[in-house]
C-alpha angles and dihedrals in degrees: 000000000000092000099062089038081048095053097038087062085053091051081045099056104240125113120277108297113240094001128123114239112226129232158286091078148210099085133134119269090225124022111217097033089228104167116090110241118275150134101226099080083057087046092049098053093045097054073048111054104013128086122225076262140017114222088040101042104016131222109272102232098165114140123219105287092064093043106289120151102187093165092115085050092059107044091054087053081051088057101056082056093074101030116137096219087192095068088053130107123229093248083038091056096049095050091045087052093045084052094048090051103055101032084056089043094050084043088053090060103042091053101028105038112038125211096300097049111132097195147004081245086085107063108082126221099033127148089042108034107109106244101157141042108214114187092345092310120116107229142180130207100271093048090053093044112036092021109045109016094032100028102224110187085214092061127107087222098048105114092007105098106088117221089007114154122268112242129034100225145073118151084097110350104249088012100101124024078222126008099261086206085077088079088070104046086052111076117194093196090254133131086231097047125098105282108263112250123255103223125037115271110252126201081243106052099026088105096062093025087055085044103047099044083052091059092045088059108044088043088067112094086200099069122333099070138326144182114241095177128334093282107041135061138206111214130183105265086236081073110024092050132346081061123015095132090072093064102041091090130176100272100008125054123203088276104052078047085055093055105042091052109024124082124301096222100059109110083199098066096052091061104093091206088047103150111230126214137168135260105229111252126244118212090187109137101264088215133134094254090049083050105043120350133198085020092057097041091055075046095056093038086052098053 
């Protein structure tokens, strides 16, 4: 029942499976920051909750009371808590941070916008709220995001994470001011974000797990890049927009970054005065029941 799975996450040390914490925030999702410090848990959650894709199959959100066992979510949460940043490595921070993001934005739905939440639009408030303590310091998505894996001067987290490592990029050292890759490994919950990944990221695979989520996404016509003619493109907004500045680098603009990860096969890439516009973006939960409904929820009850 979800009183005995409720009550075995309490005898576990996590926060209350499926139940909305109340407010005033910011506080710790667990108190004493007990579990060592790993990826698997996140691993674990994602082989557990996640589809091969996530437009096609969905993310199962369900809390507790429709089948969700989010115990390994939560004690990875637990473990972020803990982390010592100084004895990371550069590629070790950033996949640390990735990690962070979308375990505390998954965490965001599951306990701020219930079973029959459409979109991550509804919880209010969202990008700020402070959903993860990372190394002992409460964070929300932004900060995660735009202080400690962008570096934004403007940010409450710029400058606060102690031991962090120096430079933001490293796709080419210089050739970026951030590593546009990050925008794939940051999912926003969202059908027209970048599909979450499957597998947690890790300090030595970050490189082709960055890479080949780049190309995935590019390579979808729904909402990663398209041809509308030989000489226009359709690009997500995330790149076209929001942050274009990300991929305007030192020696390579957006569209020489287009071209080196979308698909070969586009006429339009190869034009070098293509115009560029935006999909539009769909805010729409990328979740299971959005996805497919009755079938994932039996899925999720069957878990």
């Amino acid at each position: 029942s979800s009183v005995m799975l409720f009550a075995t996450a309490l005898a576990a040390g996590a926060c209350p499976l499926g139940q909305r914490l109340s407010e005033p925030w910011p506080r710790p999702c667990i108190q004493n920051c007990s579990n060592p410090f790993e990826h698997s848990r996140w691993d674990s959650w994602l082989s557990s909750h996640v589809g091969s894709r996530v437009i096609k199959d969905g993310v199962r959100y369900a809390t507790v009371n429709y089948g969700g066992d989010h115990t390994d979510l939560y004690a990875y949460l637990d473990s972020l808590c803990s982390v010592d940043l100084s004895t990371l490595s550069q590629k070790e921070y950033f996949a640390l941070m990735m990690n962070a993001y979308n375990a505390g934005a998954v965490r965001l739905i599951i306990e701020h916008c219930g079973d029959d939440c459409e979109s991550i639009s509804s919880v209010s408030p969202r990008w700020d709220r402070p959903i993860v303590v990372v190394g002992g310091r409460t964070a929300s998505l932004d900060d995660i995001e735009h202080g400690a894996i962008r570096s934004d001067p403007k940010n409450v987290m710029s400058g606060t994470l102690v031991g962090a490592p120096v430079g933001h990029s490293f796709i080419e050292p210089g050739l970026f001011p951030v590593d546009p890759r990050l925008h794939v490994g940051v999912n926003c919950a969202s059908r027209s974000c970048p599909d979450l990944h499957t597998e947690a990221f890790t300090g030595d695979r970050v490189d082709e797990q960055l890479d080949a989520l780049m190309r995935a996404f590019l390579a979808d016509e729904t909402k990663g890049l398209a041809c509308a003619g030989s000489s226009e493109m359709k690009v997500s907004k995330i790149i076209a927009e929001w942050y274009a500045d990300d991929f305007q680098g030192q020696f390579c603009d957006m569209s020489c970054f287009l071209r080196e990860y979308g698909p070969t096969d586009l006429r339009c890439l190869s034009d070098t005065n293509v115009r560029i516009s935006a999909f539009a973006y769909d805010w729409a939960l990328n979740s299971a029941r959005a996805a497919g409904g009755v079938v994932a929820l039996l899925i999720a009850l069957c878990k």
